[in-house]
C-alpha positions in Angstrom: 180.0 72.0 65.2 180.4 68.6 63.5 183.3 67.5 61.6 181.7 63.6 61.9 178.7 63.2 59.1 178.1 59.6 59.1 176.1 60.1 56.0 177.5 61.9 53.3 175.2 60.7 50.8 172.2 62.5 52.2 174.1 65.4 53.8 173.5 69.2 52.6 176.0 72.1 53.0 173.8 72.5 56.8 174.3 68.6 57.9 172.5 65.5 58.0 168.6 65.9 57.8 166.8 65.0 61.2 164.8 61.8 59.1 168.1 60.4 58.8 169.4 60.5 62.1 166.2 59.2 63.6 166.5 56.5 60.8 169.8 55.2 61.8 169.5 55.5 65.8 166.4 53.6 65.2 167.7 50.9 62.9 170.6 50.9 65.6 168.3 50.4 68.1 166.7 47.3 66.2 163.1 48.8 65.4 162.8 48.9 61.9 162.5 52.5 61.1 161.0 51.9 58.0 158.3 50.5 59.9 157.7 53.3 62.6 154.3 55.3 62.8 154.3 59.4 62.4 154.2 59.5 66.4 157.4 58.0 67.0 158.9 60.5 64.6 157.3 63.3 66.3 158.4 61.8 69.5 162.3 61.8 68.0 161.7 65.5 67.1 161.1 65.7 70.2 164.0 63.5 71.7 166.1 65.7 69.3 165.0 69.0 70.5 166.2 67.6 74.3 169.5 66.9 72.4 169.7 70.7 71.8 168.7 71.6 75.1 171.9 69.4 76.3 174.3 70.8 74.1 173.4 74.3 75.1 174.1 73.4 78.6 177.0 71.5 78.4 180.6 73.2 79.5 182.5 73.3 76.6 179.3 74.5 74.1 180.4 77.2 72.4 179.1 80.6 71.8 177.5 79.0 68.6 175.8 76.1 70.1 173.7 78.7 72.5 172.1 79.7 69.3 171.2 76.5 67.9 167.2 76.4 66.8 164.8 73.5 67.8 163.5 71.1 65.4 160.1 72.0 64.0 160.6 69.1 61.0 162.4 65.5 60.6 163.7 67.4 57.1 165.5 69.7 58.9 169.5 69.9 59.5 171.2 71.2 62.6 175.2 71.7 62.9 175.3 68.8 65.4 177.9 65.8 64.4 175.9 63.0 63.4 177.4 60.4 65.9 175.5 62.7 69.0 172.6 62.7 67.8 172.2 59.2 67.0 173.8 58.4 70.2 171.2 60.7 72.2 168.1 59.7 69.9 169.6 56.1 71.0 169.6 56.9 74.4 166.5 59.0 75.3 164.5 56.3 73.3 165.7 53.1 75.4 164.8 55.2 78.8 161.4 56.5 77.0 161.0 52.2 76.0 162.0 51.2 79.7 164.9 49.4 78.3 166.6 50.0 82.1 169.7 48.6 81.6 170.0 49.1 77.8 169.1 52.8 78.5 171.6 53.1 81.2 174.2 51.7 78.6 173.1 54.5 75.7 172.7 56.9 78.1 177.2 56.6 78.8 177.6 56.4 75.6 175.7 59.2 74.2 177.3 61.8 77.1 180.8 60.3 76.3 179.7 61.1 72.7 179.2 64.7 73.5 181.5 65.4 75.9 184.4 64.2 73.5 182.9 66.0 69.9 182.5 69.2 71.9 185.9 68.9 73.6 187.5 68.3 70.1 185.5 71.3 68.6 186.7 73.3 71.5 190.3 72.0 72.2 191.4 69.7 69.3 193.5 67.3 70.3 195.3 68.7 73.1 195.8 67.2 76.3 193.4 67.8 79.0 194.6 70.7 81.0 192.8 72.4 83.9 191.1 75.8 82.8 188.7 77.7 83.9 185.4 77.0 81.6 183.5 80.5 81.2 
């Protein structure tokens, strides 16, 4: 799926390790993530996981994104572009903080971030024509 890694320092053959991701949304968010405890990782697995469960359900996922395995570590790496998951983490961690109107604010951002990465994987850059999604 991605053709965005936003770290390429740290990314392996598979994509951007889960720690990362969960670093950056978090350091995005303005919480220190070097200064987050073990739950709030587990609780981004879990956020992450949810992330999954979106793709798989979204209209333009592909045959590949049906298959996509959940997070059982923060080392692992999923074929997800980097910009979604940061975007969701972002998201589903504002509406988990009560952040209302922040969270509302993440929330378009990180479904504007999917819809357009899975559109490009699916489409490219062609213009929106109407088709029936199977």
């Amino acid at each position: 799926m991605s053709d965005t890694r936003l770290h390429p320092q740290s990314e392996t053959d598979d994509g951007t390790p889960l720690a990362n991701l969960i670093s950056s949304a978090l350091r995005r968010y303005g919480d220190g993530a070097g200064t987050v405890g073990g739950n709030t990782i587990l609780m981004m697995v879990e956020f992450a996981n949810e992330i999954i469960d979106d793709i798989r359900m979204h209209p333009y996922a592909s045959d590949d994104d049906m298959v996509l395995a959940y997070y059982k570590h923060p080392s692992e790496t999923r074929d997800i572009d980097d910009a979604v998951m940061i975007a969701g983490l972002m998201a589903k961690y504002a509406v988990q903080q009560v952040d209302a109107g922040r969270g509302d604010y993440l929330l378009r951002s990180y479904f504007h971030a999917m819809n357009q990465s899975l559109w490009r994987r699916k489409n490219g850059n062609a213009p929106i024509e109407l088709n029936v999604i199977r």
